[in-house]
N, C-alpha and C positions, 0 to 999 in steps of 0.2 A: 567192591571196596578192597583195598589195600587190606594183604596179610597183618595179622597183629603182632609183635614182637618178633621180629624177625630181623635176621642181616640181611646186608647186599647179598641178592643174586649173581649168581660167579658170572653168568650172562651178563648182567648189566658190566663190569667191569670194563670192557672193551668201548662201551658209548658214552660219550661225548655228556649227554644229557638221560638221566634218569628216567623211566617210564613211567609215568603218574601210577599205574597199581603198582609199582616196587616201591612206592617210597615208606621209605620208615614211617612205621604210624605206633604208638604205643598211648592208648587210654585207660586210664587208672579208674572214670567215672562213668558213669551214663554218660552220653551226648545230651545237651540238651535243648528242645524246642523251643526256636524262637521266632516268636510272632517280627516279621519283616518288618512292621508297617508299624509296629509299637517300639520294636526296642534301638536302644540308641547306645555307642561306644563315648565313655568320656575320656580325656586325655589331660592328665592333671599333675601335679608334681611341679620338677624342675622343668617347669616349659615355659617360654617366655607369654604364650596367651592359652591357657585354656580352651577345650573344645568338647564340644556334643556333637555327634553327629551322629545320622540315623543312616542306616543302609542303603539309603538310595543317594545321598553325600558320600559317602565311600566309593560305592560305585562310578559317583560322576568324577571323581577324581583322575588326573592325570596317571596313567599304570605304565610300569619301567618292566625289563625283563633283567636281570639280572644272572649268570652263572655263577652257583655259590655252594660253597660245600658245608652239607651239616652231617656232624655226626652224634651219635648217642653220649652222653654223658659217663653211661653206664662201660661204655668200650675201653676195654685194657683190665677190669676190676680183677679178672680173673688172677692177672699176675702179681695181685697186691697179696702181700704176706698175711698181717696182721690188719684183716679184715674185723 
């Protein structure tokens, strides 16, 4: 598993794409078990149709790759004064 709370690797810097164990990971809770075969994601709101779908819908879905840059929300806090 990926480091917990940690920055970029001054290593990573130089590549293109992120190594899957560098990636930022920060969990505030347990992780938690879930049954594949029971549980379902709903998708509700402003959407023009609603949806349920179970993990093996997700899966069969069409998958894009995208290069995308995330970074921590928490980045830069340090320089803020009046914390």
């Amino acid at each position: 598993l990926a480091k917990r709370c940690h920055g970029t690797h001054i290593e990573c810097l130089s590549q293109d794409i992120t190594p899957v164990a560098s990636h930022y990971q920060l969990n505030h809770y347990d992780i938690p078990f879930l049954d594949p075969e029971a549980h379902r994601i709903s998708v509700r709101g402003l959407v023009d149709q609603e949806l349920s779908l179970s993990l093996k819908d997700v899966r069969g879905r069409p998958s894009t790759t995208q290069a995308v840059l995330l970074a921590c929300a928490g980045t830069g806090r340090m320089s803020i004064k009046n914390r």
